[in-house]
N, C-alpha and C positions, 0 to 999 in steps of 0.2 A: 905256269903249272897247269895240268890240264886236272878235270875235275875230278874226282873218285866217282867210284860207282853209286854212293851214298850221296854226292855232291851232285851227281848227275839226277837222280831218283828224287833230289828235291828239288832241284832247279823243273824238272819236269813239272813235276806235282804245282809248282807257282802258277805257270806257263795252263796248267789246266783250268785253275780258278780264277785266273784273270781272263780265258778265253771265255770263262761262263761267264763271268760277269758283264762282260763287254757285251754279249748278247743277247741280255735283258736288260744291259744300260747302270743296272745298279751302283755301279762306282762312279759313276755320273752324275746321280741323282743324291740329294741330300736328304736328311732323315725326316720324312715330310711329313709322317704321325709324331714326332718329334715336336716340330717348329709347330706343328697344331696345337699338340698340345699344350704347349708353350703359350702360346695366344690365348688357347682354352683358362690356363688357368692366374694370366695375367691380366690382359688388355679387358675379354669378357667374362674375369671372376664376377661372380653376382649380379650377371645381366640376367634376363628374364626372355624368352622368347617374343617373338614379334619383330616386325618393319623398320619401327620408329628406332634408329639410332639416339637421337636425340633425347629420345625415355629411359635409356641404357636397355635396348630390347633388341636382340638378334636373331636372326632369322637362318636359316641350313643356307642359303647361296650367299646372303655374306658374310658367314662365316667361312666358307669356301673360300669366295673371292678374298676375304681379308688373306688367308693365308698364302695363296696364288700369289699376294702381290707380295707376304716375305719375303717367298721363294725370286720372285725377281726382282728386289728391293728396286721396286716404281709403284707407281697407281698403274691400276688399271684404264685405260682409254675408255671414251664412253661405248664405240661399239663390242670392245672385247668386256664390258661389264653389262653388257646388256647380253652377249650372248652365255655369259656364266650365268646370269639372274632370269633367263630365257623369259624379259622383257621384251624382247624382239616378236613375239607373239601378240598381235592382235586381239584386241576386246571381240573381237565380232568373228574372229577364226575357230572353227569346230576344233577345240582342245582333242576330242575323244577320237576326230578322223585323223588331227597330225599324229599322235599317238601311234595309232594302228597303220599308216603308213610311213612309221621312223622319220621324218621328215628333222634334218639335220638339227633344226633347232629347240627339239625338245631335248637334244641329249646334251644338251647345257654345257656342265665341264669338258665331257671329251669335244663337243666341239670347237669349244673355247681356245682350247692349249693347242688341238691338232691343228689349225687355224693361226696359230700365236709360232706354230715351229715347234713349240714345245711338249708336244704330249704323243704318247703313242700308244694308240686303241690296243688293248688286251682283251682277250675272252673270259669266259667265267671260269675256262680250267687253268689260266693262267696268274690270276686274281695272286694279289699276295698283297700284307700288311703295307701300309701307306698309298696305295692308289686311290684314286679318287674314284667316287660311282655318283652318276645319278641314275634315279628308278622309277618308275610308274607302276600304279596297281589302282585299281578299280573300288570302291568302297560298296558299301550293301546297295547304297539308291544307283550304281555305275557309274557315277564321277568319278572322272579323270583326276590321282593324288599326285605329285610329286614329291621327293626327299631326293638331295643331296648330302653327301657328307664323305667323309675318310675310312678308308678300311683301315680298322683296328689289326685284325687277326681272324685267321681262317683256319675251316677245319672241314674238314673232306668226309665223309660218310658216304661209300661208295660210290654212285656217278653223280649223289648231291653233294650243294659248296654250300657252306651255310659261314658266314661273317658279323662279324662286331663292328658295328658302326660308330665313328668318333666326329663328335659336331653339335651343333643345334638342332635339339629335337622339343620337339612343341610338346612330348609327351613325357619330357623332363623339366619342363618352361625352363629351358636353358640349357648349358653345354656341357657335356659329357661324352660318357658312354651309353647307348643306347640301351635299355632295359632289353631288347628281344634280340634273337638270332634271325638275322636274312635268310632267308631260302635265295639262294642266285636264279638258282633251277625252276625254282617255281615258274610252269608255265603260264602263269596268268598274270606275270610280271613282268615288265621292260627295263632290260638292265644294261646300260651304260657304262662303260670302264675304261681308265684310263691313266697312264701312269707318265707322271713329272720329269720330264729329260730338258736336262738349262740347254742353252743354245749352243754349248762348247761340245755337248756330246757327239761322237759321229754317227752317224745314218747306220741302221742295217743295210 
């Protein structure tokens, strides 16, 4: 039986939504502010910010990294956790000149996953809820800050992306939601983004 016109009119309409999805990967990809949060309000309920795991104190990269490694139920290797924790930087390396010349290993997550197979670099107008960012911004005396964590949800005001951050923040001593909105845009900020594709996904 061949389809009606209403049969064909939906079959199309599928055939559309799967083609979008496929080109940002999204059916590919699992609910990764999901499983964060999941983590957020299980494993690190009532942890405290900080280094010390063993204090119950977590830190934005690994809370990161913990969830990276839901997402591919393993541990992380020591070099692919050094490159999430951008340990891979030297004591005696000018933080402020890698910075300013992008130098692969400050952008922590995206380099992580892009590197790992799994991740694929997005821009700030393409940003959407569960990508991962890491960021750099300048504080009053010019040190170099960094903050990792998960895009919550985005919201557009003309050519700026302003986002909700989901993670360990020092300025919550613990895991949530960030109290402020990101400017993406802000240009006095370095913003890293990148978004979770498992290994089954196909290539653009």
């Amino acid at each position: 039986m061949k389809p009606t016109f209403c049969g064909q009119t939906l079959l199309l309409a599928i055939a559309i939504v799967m083609n979008s999805c496929k080109a940002t990967g999204q059916e590919y990809s699992p609910d990764v502010l999901k499983i964060a949060k999941r983590i957020g309000e299980t494993r690190y309920k009532g942890w405290r910010y900080g280094s010390s795991s063993q204090s119950n104190r977590v830190n934005c990269v690994l809370f990161v990294g913990t969830v990276v490694e839901d997402l591919i139920a393993r541990n992380l290797t020591k070099e692919e956790r050094s490159a999430v924790f951008i340990s891979n930087v030297r004591k005696d390396e000018d933080l402020k000149m890698l910075v300013q010349k992008e130098d692969s290993r400050i952008k922590g997550i995206q380099t992580a996953l892009v590197e790992m197979g799994i991740g694929l670099p997005v821009t700030v107008q393409e940003v959407q809820a569960g990508d991962f960012i890491q960021y750099w911004y300048q504080d009053k005396q010019g040190q170099q800050l960094g903050h990792s964590a998960v895009v919550e949800s985005v919201q557009r005001s003309g050519t700026n992306v302003f986002v909700k951050i989901y993670g360990a923040h020092q300025s919550l001593n613990g895991v949530g939601t960030a109290r402020f909105d990101l400017n993406l845009t802000d240009p006095t900020k370095r913003v890293y983004l990148v978004r979770f594709r498992s290994l089954t996904s196909p290539k653009k």
